[in-house]
N, C-alpha and C positions, 0 to 999 in steps of 0.2 A: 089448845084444848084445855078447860079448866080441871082441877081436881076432881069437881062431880059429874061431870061426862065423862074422866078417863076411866080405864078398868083398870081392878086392881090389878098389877102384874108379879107374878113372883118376881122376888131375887134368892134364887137358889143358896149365892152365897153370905148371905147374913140372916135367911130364915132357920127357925129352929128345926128339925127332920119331923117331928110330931108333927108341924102345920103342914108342912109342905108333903108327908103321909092324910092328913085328910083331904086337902086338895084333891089329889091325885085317885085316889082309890075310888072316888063314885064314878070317874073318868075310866078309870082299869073295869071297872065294873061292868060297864058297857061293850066294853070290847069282851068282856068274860061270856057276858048274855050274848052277843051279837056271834061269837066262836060259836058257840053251841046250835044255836039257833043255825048257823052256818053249818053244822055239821050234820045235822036235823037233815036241812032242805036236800043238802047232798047226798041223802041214803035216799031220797027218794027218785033217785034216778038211778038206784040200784041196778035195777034191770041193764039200762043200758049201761053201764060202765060193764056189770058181768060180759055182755057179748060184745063187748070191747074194750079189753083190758087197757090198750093204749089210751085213749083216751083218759084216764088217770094221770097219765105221767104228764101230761099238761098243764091239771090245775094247779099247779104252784104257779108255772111262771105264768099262766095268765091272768092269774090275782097278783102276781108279784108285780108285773110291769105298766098295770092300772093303779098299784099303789104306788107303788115311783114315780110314776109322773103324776098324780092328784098328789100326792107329798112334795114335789120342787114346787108345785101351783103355787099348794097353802103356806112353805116357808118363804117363797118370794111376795106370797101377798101379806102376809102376816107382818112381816119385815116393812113391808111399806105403808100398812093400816096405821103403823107405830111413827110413821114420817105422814100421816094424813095429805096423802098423794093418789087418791084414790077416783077414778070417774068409775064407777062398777059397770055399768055397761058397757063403755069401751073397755074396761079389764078385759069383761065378760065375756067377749067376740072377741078377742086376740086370742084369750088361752083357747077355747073353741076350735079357732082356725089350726092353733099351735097343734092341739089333739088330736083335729083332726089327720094334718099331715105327720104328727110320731105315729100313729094307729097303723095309717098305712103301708111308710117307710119299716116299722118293726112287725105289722101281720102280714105284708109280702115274705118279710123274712123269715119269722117262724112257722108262714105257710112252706116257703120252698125247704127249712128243713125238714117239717114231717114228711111232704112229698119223699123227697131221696132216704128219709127215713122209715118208712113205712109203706113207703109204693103205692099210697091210697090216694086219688085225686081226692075223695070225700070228707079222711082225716085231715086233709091240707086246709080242705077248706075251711071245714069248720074250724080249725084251729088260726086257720087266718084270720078270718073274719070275726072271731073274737076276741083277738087280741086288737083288730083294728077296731070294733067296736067300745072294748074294755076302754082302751086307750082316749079314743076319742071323747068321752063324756065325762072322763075323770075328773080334768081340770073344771068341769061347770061343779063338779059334786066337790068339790075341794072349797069352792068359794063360799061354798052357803052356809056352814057350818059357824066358818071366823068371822062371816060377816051377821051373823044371829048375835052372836057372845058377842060381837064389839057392841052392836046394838043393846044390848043389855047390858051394858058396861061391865064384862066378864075378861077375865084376861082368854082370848083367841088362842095363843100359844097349848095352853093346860086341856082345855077341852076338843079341840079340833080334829087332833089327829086320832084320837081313839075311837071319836064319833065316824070321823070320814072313812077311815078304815073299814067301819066293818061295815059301812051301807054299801060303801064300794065292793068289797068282798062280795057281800050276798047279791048286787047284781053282777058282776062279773061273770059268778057262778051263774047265775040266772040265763045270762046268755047265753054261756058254753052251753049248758044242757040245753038249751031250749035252739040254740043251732045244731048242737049234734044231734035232736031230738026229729028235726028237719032234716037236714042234710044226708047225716047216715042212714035212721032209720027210717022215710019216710021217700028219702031220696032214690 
């Protein structure tokens, strides 16, 4: 890769904190607007969490465990955009298939704990099926991000994760609600 096709990449340790403070903050910025706006969408399913309190005490880990795994995606792919070892569609179907099967393997799981936790086949479900959901699409939302910035010769690293994070968030959240929306009260 020549100098003016690479992006520029931090080196944390020999930049000054001022650059590496401008860098960073219109990156934190986003994830500021995208929190909010997240918190926005999430009162608007007021209703139902009211006549279900339980289902609150899910939303962390099923925004948590769609970030985890769309975060191992973008630092193993980021990692290897930097070694230019990249086919993106075959990437693209591996992490996919990989999503697929963590979705399922961890929303069986966190389905059969609400089950024994709650006694609710409905809570299970929906909490299963959105964790299997969360999970499964992560890894595609993970790619698109670093593969924008490398294309615009941006260092991928600096920008990724704050952007991936919170579109992952808000659909995450999109789904729970809109399965418990189904499931519970519709069900």
């Amino acid at each position: 890769m020549d100098k003016k096709s690479s992006p520029q990449l931090e080196d944390d340790q020999k930049e000054r904190i001022s650059l590496l403070i401008e860098h960073r903050i219109p990156w934190l910025f986003v994830g500021l607007i995208g929190g909010i706006a997240a918190a926005i969408f999430a009162s608007q399913f007021e209703k139902i969490l009211a006549n279900n309190l339980s289902l609150a005490y899910f939303i962390p880990v099923i925004v948590y465990m769609a970030d985890a795994v769309g975060t191992q995606t973008e630092e193993v792919y980021i990692r290897n955009l930097s070694r230019e070892k990249i086919h993106f569609f075959k990437y693209l179907m591996k992490e996919i298939i990989l999503g697929l099967f963590l979705g399922l393997i961890f929303g069986i799981c966190f389905g059969i704990f609400a089950l024994i936790w709650f006694k609710s086949a409905s809570i299970a479900l929906t909490v299963g099926f959105a964790v299997f959901a969360s999970m499964a699409i992560a890894p595609a939302i993970a790619l698109i991000m670093p593969t924008i910035l490398q294309k615009e010769h941006k260092d991928p690293a600096l920008g990724s994760g704050p952007f991936t994070t919170v579109v992952q968030d808000l659909i995450s959240l999109s789904i729970y609600f809109l399965l418990a929306s189904v499931i519970i009260f519709r069900g």
